[in-house]
C-alpha positions as CSV (number, residue, x, y, z in Angstrom):
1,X,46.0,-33.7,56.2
2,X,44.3,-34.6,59.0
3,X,45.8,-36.3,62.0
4,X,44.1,-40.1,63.9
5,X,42.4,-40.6,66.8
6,X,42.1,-44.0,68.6
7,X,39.9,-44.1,70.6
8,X,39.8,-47.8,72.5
9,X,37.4,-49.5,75.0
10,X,36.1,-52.4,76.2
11,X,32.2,-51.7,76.2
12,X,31.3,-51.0,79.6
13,X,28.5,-48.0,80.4
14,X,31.5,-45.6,81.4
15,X,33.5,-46.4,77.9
16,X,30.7,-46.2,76.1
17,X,29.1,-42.8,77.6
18,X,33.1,-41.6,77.4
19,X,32.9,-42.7,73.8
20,X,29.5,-40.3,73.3
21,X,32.1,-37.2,75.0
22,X,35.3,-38.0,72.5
23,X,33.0,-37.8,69.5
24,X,31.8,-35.5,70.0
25,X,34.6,-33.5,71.9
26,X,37.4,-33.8,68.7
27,X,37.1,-31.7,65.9
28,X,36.4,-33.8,62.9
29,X,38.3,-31.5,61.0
30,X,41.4,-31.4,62.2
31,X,40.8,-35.8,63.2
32,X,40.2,-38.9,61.8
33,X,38.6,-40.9,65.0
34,X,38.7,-44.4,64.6
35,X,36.6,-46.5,67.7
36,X,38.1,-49.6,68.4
37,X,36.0,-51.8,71.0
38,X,38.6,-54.5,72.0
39,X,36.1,-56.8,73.4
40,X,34.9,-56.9,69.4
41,X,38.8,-56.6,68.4
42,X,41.1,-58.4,70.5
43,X,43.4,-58.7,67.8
44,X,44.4,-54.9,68.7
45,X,44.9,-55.1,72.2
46,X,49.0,-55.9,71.2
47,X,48.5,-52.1,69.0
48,X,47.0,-50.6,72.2
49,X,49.4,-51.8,74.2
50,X,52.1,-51.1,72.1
51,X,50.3,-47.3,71.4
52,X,51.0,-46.5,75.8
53,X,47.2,-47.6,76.3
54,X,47.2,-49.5,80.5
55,X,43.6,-49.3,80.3
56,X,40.5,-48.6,78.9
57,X,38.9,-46.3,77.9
58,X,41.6,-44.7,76.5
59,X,42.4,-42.0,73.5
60,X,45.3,-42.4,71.3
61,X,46.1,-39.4,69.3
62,X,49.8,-39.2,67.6
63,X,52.3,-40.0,70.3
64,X,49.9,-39.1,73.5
65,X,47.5,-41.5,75.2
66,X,45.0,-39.4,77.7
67,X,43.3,-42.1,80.0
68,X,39.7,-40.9,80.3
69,X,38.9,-43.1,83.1
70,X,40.0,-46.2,84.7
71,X,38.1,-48.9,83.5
72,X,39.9,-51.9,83.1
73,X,43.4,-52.7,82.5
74,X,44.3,-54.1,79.7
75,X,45.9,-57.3,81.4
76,X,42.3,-58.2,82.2
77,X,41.0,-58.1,78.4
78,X,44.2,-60.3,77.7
79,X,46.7,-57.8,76.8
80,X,50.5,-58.7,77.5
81,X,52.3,-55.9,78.4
């Protein structure tokens, strides 16, 4: 059974280029990556925040969030921490 990947971010040029990286980085078979833009999806930004995720872009993946660089924090795309 494979494990999931979350990958979140808000759109900008360094989350998306990151995003290019992560797919291509994690090993499809061992990982389901789901890419959640939360600029498309604020409805989620409670499930990132809940997940660990302080900004974006971020990778979710079981109970470990790696912060690939910071972004923006999610206070800024209306999260309540």
């Amino acid at each position: 059974m494979k494990s999931k990947a979350i990958y979140y971010h808000a759109g900008c040029p360094v989350c998306v280029e990151a995003e290019r990286g992560v797919a291509s980085a994690i090993d499809a078979n061992r990982y389901d990556v789901e890419i959640v833009h939360l600029g498309e999806s604020p409805e989620r930004l409670g499930e990132a925040s809940d997940a660990g995720v302080v900004s974006v872009p971020a990778l979710h993946i079981g109970e470990s969030v790696f912060h690939v660089n910071f972004g923006a924090p999610l206070e800024q795309l209306g999260a309540k921490s």
